[in-house]
N, CA, C, O and CB atoms as a CASP TS submission, in Angstrom:
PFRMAT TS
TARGET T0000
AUTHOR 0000-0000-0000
METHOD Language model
MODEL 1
PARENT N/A
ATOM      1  N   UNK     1     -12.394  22.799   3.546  1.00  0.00           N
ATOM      2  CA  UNK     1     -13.636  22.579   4.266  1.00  0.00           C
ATOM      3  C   UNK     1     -14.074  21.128   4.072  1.00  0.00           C
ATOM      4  O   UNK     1     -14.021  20.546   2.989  1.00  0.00           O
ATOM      5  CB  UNK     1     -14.738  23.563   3.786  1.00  0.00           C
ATOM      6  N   UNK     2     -14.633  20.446   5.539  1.00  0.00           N
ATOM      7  CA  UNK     2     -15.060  19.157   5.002  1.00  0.00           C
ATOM      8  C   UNK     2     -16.211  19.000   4.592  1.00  0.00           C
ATOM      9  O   UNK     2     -17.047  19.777   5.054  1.00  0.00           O
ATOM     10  CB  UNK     2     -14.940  18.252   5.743  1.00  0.00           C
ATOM     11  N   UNK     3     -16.614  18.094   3.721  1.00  0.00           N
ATOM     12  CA  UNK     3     -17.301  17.549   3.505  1.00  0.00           C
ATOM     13  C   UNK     3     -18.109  15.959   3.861  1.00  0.00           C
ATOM     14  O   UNK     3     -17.571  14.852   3.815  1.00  0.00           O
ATOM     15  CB  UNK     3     -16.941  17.856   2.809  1.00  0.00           C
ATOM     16  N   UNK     4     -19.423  16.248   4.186  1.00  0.00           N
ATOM     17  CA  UNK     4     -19.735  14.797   4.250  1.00  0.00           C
ATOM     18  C   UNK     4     -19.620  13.949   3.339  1.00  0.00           C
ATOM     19  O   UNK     4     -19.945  14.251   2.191  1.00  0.00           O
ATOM     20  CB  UNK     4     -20.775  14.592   4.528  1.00  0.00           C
ATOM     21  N   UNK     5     -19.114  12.656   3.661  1.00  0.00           N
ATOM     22  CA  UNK     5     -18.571  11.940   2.817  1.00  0.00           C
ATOM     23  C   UNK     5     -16.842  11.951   2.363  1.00  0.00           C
ATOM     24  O   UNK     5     -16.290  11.056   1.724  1.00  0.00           O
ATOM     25  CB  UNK     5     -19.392  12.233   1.859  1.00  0.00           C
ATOM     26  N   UNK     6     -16.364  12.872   2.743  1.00  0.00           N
ATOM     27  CA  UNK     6     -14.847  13.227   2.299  1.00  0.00           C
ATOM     28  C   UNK     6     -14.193  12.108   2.961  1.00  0.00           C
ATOM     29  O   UNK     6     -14.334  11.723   4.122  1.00  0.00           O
ATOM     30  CB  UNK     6     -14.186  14.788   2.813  1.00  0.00           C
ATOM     31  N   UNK     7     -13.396  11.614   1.959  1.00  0.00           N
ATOM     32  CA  UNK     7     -12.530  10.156   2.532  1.00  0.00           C
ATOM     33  C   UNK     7     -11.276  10.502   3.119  1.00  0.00           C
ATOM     34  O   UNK     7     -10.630  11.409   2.595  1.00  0.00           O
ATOM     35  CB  UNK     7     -12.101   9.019   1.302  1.00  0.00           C
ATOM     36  N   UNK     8     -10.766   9.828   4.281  1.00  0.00           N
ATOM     37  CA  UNK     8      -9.712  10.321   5.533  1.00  0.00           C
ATOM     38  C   UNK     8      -9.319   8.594   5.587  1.00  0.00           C
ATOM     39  O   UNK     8     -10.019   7.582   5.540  1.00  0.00           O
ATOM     40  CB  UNK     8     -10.601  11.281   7.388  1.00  0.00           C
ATOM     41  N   UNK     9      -7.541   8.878   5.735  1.00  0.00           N
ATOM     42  CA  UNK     9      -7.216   7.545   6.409  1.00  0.00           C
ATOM     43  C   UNK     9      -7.049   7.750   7.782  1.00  0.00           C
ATOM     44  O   UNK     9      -7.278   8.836   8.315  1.00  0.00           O
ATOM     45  CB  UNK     9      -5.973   6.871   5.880  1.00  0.00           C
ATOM     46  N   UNK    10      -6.600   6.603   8.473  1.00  0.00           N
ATOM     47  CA  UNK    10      -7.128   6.480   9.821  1.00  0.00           C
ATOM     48  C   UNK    10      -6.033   7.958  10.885  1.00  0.00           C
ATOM     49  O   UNK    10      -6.296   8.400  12.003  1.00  0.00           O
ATOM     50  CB  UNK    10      -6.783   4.424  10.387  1.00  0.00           C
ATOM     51  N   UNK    11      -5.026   8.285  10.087  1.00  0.00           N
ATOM     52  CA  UNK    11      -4.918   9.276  10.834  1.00  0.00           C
ATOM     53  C   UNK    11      -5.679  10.677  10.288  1.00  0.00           C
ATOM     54  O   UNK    11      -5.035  11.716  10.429  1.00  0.00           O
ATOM     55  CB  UNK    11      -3.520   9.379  11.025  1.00  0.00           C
ATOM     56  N   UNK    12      -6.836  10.752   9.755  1.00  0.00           N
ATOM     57  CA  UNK    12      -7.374  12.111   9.459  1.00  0.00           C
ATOM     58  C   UNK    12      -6.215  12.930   7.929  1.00  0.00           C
ATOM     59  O   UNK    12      -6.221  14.119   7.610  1.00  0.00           O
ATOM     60  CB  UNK    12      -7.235  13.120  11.293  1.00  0.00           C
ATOM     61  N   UNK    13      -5.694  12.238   7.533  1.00  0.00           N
ATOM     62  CA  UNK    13      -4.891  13.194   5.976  1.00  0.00           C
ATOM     63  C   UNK    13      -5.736  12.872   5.493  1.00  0.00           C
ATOM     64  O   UNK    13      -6.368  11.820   5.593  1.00  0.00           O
ATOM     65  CB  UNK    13      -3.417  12.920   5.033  1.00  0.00           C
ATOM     66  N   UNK    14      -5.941  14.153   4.604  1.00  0.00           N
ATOM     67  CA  UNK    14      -6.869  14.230   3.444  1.00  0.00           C
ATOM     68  C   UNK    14      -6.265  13.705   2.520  1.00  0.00           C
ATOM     69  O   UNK    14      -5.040  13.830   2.529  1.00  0.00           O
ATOM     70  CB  UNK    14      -7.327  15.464   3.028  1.00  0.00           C
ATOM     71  N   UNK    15      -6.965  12.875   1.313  1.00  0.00           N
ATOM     72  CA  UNK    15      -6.792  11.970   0.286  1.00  0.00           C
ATOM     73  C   UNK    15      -6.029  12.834  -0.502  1.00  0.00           C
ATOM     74  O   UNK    15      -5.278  12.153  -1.200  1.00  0.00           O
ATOM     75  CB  UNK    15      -8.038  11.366  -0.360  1.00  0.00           C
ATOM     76  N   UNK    16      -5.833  14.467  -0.778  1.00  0.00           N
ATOM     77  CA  UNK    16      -5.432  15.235  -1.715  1.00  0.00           C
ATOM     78  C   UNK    16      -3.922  14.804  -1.529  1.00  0.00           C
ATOM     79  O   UNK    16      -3.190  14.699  -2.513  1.00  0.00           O
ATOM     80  CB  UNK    16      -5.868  16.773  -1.572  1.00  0.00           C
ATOM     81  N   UNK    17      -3.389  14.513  -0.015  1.00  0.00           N
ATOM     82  CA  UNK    17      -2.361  14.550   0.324  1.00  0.00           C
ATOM     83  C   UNK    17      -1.243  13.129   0.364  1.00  0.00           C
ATOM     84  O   UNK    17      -0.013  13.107   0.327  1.00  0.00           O
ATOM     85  CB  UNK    17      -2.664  15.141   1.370  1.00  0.00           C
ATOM     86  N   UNK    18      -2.192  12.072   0.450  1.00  0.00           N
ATOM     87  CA  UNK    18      -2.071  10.940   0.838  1.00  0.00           C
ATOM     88  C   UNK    18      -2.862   9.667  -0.543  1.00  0.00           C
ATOM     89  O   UNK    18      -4.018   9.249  -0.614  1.00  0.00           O
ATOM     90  CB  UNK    18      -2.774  11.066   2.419  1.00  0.00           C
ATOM     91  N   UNK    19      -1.997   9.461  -1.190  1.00  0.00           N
ATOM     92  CA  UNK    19      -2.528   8.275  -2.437  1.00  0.00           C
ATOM     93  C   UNK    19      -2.523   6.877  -1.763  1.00  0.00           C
ATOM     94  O   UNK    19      -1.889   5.937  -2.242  1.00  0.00           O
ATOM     95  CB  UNK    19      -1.350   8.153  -3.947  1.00  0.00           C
ATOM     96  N   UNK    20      -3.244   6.786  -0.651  1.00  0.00           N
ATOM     97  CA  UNK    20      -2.933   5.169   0.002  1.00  0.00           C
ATOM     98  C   UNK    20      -3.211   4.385  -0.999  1.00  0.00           C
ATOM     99  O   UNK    20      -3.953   4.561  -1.965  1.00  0.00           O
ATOM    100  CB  UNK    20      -3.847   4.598   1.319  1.00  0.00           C
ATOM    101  N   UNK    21      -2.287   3.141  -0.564  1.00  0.00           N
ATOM    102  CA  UNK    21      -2.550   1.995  -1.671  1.00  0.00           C
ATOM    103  C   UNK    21      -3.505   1.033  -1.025  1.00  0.00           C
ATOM    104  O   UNK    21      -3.754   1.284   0.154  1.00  0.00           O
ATOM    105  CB  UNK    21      -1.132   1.148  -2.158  1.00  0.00           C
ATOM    106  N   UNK    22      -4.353  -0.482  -1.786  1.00  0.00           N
ATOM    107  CA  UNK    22      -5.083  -1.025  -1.570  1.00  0.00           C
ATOM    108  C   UNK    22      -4.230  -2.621  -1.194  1.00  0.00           C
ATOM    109  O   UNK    22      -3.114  -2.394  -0.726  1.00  0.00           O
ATOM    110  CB  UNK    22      -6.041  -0.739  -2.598  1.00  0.00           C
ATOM    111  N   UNK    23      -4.372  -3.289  -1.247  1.00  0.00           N
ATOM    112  CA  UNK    23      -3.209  -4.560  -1.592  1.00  0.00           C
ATOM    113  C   UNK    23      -4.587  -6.036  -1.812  1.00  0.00           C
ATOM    114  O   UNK    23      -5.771  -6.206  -1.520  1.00  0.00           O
ATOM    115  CB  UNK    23      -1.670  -4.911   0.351  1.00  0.00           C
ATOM    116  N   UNK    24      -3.391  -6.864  -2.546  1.00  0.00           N
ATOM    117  CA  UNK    24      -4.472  -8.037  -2.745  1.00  0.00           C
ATOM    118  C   UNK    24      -3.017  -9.356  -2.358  1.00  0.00           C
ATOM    119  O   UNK    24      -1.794  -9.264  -2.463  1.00  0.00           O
ATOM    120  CB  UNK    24      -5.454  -8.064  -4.893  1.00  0.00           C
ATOM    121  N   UNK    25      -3.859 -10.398  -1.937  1.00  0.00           N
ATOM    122  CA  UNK    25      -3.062 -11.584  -1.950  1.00  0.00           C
ATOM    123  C   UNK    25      -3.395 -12.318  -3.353  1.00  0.00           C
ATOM    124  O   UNK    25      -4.542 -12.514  -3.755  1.00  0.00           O
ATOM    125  CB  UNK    25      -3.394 -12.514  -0.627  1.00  0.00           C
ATOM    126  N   UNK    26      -2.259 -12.681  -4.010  1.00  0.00           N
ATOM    127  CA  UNK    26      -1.802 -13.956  -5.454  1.00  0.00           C
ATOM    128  C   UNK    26      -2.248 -12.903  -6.494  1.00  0.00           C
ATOM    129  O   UNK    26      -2.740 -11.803  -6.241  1.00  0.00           O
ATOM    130  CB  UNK    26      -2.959 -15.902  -5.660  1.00  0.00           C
ATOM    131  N   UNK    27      -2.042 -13.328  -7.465  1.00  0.00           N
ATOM    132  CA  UNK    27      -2.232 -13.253  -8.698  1.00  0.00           C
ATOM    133  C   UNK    27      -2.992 -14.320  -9.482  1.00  0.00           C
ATOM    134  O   UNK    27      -2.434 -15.345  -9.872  1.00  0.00           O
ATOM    135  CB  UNK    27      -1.127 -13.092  -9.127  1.00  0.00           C
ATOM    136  N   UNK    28      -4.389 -14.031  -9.722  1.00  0.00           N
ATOM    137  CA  UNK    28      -5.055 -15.154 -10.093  1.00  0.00           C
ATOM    138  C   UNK    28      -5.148 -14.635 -11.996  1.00  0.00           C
ATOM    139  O   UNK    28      -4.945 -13.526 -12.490  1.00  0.00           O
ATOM    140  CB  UNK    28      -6.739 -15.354  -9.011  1.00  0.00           C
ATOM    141  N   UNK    29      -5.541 -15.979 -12.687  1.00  0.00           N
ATOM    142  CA  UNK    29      -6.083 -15.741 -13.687  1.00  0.00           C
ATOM    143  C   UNK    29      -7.664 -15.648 -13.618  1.00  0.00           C
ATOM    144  O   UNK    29      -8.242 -15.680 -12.532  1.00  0.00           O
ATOM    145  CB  UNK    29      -5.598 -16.599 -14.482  1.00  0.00           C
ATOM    146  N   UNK    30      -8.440 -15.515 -14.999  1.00  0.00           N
ATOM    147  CA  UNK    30     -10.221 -15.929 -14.917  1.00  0.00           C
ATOM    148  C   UNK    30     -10.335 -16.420 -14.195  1.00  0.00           C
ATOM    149  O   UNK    30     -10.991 -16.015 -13.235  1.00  0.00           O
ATOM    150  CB  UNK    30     -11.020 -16.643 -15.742  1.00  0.00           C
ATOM    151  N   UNK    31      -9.702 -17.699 -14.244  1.00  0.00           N
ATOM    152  CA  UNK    31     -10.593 -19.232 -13.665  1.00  0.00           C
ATOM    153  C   UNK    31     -10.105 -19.324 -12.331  1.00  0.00           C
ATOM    154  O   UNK    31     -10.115 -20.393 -11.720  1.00  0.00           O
ATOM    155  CB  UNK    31     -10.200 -20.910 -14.541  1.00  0.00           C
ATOM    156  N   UNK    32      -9.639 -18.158 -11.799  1.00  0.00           N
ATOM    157  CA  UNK    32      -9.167 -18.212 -10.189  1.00  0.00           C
ATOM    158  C   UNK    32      -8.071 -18.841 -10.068  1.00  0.00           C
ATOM    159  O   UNK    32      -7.864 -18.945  -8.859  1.00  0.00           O
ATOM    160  CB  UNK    32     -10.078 -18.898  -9.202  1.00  0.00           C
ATOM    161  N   UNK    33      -6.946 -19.498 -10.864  1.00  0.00           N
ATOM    162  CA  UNK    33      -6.245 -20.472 -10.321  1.00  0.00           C
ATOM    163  C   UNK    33      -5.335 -18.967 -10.292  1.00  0.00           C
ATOM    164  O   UNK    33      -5.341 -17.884 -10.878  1.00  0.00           O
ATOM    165  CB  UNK    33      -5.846 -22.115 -11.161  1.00  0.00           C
ATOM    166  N   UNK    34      -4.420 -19.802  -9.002  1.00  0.00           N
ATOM    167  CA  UNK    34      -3.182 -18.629  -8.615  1.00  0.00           C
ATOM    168  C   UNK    34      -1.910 -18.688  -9.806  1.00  0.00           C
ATOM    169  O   UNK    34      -1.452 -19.816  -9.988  1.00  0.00           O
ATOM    170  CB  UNK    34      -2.366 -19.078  -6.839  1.00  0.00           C
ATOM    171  N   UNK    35      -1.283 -17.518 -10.660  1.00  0.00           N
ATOM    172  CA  UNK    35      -0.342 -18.105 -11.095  1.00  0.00           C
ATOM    173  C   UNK    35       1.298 -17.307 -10.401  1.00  0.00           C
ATOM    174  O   UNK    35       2.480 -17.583 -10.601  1.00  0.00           O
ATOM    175  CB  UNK    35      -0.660 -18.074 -12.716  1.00  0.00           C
ATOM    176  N   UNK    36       0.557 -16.157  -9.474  1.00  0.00           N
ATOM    177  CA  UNK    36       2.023 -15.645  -8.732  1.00  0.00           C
ATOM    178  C   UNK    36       1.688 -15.250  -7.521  1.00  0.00           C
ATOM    179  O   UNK    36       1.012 -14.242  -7.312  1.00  0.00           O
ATOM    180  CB  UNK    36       2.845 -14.388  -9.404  1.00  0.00           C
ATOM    181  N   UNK    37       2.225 -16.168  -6.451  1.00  0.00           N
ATOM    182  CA  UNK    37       1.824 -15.832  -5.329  1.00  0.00           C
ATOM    183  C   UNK    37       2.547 -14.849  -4.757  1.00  0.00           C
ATOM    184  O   UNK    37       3.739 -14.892  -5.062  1.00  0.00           O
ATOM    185  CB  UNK    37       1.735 -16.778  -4.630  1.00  0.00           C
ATOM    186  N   UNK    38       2.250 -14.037  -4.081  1.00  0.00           N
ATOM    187  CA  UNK    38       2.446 -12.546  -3.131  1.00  0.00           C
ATOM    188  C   UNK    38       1.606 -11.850  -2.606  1.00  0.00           C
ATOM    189  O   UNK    38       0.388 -11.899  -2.776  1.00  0.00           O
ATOM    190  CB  UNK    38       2.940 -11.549  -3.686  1.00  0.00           C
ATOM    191  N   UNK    39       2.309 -11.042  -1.818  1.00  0.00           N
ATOM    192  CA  UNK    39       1.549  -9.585  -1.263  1.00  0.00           C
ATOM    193  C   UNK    39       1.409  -8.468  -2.176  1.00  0.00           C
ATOM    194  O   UNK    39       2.179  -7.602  -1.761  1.00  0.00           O
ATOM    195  CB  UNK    39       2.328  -8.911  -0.078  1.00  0.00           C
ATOM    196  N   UNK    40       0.834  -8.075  -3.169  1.00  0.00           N
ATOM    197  CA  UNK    40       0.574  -7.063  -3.396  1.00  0.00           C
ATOM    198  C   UNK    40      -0.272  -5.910  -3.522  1.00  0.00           C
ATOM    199  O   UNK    40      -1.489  -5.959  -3.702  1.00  0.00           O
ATOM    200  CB  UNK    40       0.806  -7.204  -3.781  1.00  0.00           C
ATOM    201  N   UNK    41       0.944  -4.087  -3.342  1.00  0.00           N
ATOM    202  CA  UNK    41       0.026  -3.191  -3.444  1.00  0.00           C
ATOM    203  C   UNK    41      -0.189  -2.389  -4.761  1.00  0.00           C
ATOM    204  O   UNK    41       0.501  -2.224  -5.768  1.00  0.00           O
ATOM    205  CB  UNK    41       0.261  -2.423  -2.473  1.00  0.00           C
ATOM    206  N   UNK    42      -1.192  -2.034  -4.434  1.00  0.00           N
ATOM    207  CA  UNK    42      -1.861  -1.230  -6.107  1.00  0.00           C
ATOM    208  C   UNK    42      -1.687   0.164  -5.159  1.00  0.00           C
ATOM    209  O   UNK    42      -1.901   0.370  -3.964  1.00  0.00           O
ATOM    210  CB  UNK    42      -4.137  -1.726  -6.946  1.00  0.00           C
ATOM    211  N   UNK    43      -1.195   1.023  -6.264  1.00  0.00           N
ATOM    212  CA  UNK    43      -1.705   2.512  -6.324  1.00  0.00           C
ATOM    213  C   UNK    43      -2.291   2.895  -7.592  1.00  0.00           C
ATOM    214  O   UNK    43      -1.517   2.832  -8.547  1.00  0.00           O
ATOM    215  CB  UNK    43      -0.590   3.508  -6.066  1.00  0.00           C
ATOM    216  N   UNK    44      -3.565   3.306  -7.845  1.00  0.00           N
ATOM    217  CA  UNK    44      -3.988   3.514  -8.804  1.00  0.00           C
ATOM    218  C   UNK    44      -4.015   2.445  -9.522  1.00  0.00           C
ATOM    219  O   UNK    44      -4.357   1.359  -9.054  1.00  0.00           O
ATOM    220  CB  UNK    44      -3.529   4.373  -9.227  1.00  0.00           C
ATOM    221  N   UNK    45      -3.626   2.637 -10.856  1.00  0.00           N
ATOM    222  CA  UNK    45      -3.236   1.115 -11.799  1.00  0.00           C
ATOM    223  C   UNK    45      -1.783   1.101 -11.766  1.00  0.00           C
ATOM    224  O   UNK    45      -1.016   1.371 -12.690  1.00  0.00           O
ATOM    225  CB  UNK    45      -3.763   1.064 -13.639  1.00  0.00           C
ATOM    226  N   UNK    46      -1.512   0.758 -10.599  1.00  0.00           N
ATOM    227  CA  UNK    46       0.209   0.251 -10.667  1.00  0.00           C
ATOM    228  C   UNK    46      -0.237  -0.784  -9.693  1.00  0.00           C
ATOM    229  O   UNK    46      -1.093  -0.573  -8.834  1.00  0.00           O
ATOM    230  CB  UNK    46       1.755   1.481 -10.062  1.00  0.00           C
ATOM    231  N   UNK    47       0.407  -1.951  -9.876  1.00  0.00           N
ATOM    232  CA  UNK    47       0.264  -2.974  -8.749  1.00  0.00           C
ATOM    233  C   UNK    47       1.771  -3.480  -8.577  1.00  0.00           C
ATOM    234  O   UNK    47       2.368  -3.828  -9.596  1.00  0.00           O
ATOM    235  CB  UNK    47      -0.861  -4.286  -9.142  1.00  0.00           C
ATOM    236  N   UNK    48       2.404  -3.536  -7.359  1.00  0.00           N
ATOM    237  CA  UNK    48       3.680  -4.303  -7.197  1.00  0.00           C
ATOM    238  C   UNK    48       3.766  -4.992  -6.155  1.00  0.00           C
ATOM    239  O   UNK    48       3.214  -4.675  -5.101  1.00  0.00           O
ATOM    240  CB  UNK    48       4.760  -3.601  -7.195  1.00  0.00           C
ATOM    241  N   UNK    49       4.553  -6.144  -6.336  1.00  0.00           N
ATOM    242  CA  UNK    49       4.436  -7.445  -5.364  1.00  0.00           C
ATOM    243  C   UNK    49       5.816  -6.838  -3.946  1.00  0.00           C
ATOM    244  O   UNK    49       6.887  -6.351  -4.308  1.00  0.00           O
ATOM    245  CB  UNK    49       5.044  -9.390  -6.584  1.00  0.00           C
ATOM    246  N   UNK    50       5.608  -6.940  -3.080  1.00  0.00           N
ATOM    247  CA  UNK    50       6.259  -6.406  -2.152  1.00  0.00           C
ATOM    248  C   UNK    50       6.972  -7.305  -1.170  1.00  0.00           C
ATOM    249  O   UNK    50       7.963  -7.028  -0.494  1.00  0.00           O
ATOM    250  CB  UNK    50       5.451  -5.629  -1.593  1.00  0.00           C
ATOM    251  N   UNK    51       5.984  -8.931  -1.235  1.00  0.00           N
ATOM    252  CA  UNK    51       6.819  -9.918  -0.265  1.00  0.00           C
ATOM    253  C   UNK    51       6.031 -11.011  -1.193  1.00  0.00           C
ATOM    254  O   UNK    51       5.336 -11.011  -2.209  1.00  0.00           O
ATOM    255  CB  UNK    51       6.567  -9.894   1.772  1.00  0.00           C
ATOM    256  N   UNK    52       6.410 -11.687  -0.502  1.00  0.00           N
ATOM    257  CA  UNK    52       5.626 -13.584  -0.592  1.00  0.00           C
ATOM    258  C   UNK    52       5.207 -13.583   0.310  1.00  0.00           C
ATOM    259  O   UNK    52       3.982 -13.499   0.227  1.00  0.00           O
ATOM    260  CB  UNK    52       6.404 -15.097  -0.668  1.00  0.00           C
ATOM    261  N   UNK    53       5.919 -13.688   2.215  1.00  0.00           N
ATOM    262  CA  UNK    53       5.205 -13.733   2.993  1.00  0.00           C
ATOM    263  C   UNK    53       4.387 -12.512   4.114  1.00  0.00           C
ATOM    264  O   UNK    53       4.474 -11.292   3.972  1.00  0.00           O
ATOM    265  CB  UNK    53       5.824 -14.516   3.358  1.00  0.00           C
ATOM    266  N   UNK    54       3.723 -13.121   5.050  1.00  0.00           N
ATOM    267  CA  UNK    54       3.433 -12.140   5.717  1.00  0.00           C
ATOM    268  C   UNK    54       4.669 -11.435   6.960  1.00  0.00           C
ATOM    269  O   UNK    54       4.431 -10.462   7.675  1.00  0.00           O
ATOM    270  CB  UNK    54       2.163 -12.653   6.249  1.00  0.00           C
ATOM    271  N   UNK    55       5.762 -12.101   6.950  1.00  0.00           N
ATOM    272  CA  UNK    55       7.051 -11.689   7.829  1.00  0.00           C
ATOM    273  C   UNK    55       7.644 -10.459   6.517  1.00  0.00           C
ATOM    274  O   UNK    55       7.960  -9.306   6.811  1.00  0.00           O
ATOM    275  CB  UNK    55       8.408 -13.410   8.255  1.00  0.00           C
ATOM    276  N   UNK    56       7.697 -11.065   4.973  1.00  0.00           N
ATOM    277  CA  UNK    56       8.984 -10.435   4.558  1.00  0.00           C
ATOM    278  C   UNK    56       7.330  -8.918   4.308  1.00  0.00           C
ATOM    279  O   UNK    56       7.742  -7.805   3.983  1.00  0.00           O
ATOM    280  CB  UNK    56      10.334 -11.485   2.713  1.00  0.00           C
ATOM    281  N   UNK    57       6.434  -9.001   4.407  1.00  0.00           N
ATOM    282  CA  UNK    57       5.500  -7.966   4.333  1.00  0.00           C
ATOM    283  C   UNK    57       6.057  -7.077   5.032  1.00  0.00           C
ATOM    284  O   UNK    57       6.535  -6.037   4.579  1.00  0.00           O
ATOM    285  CB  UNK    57       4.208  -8.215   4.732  1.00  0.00           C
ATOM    286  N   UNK    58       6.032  -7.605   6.872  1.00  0.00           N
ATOM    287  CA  UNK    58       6.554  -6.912   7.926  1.00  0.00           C
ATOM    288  C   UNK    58       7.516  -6.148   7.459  1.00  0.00           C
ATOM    289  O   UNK    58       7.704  -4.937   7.572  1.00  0.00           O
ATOM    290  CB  UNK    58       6.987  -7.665   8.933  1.00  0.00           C
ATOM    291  N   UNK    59       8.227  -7.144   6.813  1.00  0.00           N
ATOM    292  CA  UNK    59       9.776  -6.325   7.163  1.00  0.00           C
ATOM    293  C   UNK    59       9.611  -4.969   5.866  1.00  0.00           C
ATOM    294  O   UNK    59      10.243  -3.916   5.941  1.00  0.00           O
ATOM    295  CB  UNK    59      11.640  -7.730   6.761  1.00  0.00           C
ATOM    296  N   UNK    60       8.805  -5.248   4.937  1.00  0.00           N
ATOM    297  CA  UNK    60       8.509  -4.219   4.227  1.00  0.00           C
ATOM    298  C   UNK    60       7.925  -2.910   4.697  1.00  0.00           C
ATOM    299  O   UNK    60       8.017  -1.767   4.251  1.00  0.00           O
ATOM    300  CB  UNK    60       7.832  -4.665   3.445  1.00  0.00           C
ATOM    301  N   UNK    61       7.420  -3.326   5.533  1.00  0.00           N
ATOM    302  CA  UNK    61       6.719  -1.891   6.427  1.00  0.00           C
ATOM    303  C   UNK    61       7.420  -1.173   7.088  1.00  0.00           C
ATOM    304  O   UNK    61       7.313   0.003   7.434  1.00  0.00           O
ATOM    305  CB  UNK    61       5.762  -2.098   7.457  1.00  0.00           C
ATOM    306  N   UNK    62       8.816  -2.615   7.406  1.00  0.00           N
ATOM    307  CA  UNK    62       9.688  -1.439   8.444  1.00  0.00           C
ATOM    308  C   UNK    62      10.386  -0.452   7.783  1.00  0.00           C
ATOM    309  O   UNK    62      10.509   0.720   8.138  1.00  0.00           O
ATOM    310  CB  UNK    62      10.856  -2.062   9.368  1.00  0.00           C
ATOM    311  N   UNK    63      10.987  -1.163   6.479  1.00  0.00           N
ATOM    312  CA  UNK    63      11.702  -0.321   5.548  1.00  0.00           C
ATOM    313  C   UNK    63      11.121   1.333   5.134  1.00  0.00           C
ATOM    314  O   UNK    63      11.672   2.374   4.777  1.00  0.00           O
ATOM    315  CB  UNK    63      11.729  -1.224   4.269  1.00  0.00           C
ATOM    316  N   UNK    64       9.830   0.938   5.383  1.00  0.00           N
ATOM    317  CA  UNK    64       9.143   2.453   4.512  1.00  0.00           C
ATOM    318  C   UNK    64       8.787   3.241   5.910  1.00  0.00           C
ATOM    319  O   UNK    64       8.367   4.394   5.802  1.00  0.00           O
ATOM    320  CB  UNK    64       7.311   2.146   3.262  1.00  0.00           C
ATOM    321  N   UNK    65       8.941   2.653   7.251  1.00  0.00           N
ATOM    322  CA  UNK    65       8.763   3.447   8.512  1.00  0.00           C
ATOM    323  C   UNK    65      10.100   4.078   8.607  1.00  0.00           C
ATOM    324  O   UNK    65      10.220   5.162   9.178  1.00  0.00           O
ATOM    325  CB  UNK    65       8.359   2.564   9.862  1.00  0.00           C
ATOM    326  N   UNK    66      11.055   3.499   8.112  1.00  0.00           N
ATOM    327  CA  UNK    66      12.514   3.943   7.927  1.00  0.00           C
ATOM    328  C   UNK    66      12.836   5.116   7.637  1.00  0.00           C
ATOM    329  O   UNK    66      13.587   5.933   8.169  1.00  0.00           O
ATOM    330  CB  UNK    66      13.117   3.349   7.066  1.00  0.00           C
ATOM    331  N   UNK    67      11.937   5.134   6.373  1.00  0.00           N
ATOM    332  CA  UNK    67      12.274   6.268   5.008  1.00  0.00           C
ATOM    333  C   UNK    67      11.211   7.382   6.197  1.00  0.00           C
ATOM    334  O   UNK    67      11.748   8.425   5.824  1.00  0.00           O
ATOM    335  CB  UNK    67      11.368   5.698   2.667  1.00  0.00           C
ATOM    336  N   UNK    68      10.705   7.621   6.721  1.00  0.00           N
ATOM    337  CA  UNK    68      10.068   8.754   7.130  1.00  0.00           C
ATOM    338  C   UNK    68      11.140   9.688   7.829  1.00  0.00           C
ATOM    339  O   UNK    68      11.190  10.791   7.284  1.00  0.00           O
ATOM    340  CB  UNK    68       8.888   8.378   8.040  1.00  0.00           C
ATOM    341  N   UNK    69      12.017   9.532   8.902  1.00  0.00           N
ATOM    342  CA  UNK    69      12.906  10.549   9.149  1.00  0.00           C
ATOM    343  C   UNK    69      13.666  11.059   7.633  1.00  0.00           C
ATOM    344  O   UNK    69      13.644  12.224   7.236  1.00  0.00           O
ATOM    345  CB  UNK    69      13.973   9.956  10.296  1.00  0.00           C
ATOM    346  N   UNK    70      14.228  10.082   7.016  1.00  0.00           N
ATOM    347  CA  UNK    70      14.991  10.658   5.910  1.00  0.00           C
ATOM    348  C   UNK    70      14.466  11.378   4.896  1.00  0.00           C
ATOM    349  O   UNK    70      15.215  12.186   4.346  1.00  0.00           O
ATOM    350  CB  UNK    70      15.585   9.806   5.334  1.00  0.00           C
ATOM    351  N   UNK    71      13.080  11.248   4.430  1.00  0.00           N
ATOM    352  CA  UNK    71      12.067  12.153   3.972  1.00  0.00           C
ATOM    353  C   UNK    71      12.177  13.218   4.419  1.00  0.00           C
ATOM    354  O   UNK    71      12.677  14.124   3.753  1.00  0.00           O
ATOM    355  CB  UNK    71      10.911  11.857   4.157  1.00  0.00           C
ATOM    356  N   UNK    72      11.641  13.438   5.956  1.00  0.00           N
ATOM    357  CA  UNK    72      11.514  14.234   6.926  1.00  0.00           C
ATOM    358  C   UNK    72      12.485  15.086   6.665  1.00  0.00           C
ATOM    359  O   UNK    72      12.216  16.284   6.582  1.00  0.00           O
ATOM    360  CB  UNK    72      11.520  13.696   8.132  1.00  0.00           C
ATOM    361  N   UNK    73      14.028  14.537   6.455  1.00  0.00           N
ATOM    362  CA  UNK    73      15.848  15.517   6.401  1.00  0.00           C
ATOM    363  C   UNK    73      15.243  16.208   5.120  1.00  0.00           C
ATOM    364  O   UNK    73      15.199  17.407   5.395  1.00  0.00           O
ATOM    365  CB  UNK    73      17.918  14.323   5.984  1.00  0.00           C
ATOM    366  N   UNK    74      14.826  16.035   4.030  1.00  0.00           N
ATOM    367  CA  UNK    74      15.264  16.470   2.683  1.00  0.00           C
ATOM    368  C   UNK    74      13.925  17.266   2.354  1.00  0.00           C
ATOM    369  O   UNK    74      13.897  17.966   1.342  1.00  0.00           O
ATOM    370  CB  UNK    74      15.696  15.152   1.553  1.00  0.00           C
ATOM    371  N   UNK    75      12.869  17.179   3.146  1.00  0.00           N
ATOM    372  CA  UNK    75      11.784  18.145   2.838  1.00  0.00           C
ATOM    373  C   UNK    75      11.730  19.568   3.418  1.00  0.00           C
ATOM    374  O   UNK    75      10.801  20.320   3.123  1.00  0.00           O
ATOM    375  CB  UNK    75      10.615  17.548   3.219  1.00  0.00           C
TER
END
């Protein structure tokens, strides 16, 4: 049952189902200076760098649009 307030990503899965990640650009210290530049996503407290740029990002997305039929075979 929903609830107001119940958090949905943009296709409507419920969060129970779906752990979306957040992402941040660089790796800063305190004082803001960058000391590793990338794309990275966090799930929870896991954070991993996935590209440098915004192309090899792309191409990261395609890879995991990939994995959905083959998921799809083994579930």
């Amino acid at each position: 049952m929903k609830k107001d307030g119940d958090m949905k990503d943009i296709d409507g899965i419920p969060t129970e189902e779906y752990l979306g990640p957040t992402f941040s650009i660089n790796q800063s210290d305190s004082d803001g200076d960058v000391y590793e530049e990338g794309i990275y996503l966090h799930y929870g407290h896991t954070s991993i760098r996935v590209a440098t740029t915004l192309r090899g990002f792309k191409a990261h997305v395609g890879c995991l649009k990939n994995m959905v039929d083959e998921i799809a075979e083994t579930l």
